[in-house]
C-alpha positions in Angstrom: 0.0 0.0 0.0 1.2 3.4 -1.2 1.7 6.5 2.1 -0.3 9.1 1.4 2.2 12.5 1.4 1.1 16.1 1.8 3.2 18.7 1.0 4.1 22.0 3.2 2.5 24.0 0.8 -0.7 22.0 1.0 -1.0 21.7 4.2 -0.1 26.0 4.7 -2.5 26.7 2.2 -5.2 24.8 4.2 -4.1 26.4 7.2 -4.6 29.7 5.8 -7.9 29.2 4.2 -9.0 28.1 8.0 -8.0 31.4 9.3 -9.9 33.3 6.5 -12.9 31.3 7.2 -12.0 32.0 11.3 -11.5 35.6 10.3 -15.0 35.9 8.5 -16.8 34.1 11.4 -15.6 36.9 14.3 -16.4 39.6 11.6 -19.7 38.1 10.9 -20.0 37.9 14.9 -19.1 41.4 15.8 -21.3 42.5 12.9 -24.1 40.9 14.9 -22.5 42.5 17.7 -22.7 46.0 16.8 -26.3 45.5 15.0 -27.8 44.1 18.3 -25.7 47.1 20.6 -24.6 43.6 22.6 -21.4 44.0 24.9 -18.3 43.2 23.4 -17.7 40.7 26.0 -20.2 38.3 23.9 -17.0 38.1 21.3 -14.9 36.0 23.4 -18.1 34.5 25.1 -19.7 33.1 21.8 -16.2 31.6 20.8 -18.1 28.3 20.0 -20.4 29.7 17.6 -17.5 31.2 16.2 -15.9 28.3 15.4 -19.0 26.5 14.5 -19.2 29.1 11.6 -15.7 28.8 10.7 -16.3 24.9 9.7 -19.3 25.3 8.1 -18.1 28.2 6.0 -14.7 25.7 5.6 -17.0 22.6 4.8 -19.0 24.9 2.0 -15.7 25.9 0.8 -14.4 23.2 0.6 -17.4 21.4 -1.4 -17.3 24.2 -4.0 -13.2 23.9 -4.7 -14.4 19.8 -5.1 -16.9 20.9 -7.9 -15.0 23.0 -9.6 -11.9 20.5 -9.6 -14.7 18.2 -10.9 -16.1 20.3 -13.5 -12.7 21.3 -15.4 -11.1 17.8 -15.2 -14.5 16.6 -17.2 -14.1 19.8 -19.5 -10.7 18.5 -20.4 -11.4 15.2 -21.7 
């Protein structure tokens, strides 16, 4: 059976597309935030919804790379 490698790059690349989507996910929360006129106490507070979003957002992500990967390796045959 053949190991499975992934490269630094990948594996950075990854790691920085998961910050993004961590990044967008305390934006989207102190949007909320500020709308709402909650404490900003709730931001460190809601750190679980946080990173809820942050997978989901990476999940959807994720899916849509997979498509398009799909879709232009059936356009080149």
């Amino acid at each position: 059976m053949k190991d499975i490698v992934i490269s630094p790059k990948v594996i950075r690349r990854e790691l920085w597309i998961l910050l993004g989507c961590f990044v967008f996910a305390v934006l989207f929360d102190l949007f909320a935030i500020i709308k709402y006129d909650r404490p900003l106490t709730e931001l460190v507070a809601t750190i679980g919804y946080e990173l809820t979003i942050m997978v989901v957002v990476y999940l959807i992500l994720a899916l849509v790379r997979i498509l398009v990967f799909l879709i232009l390796r059936l356009l080149k045959r």
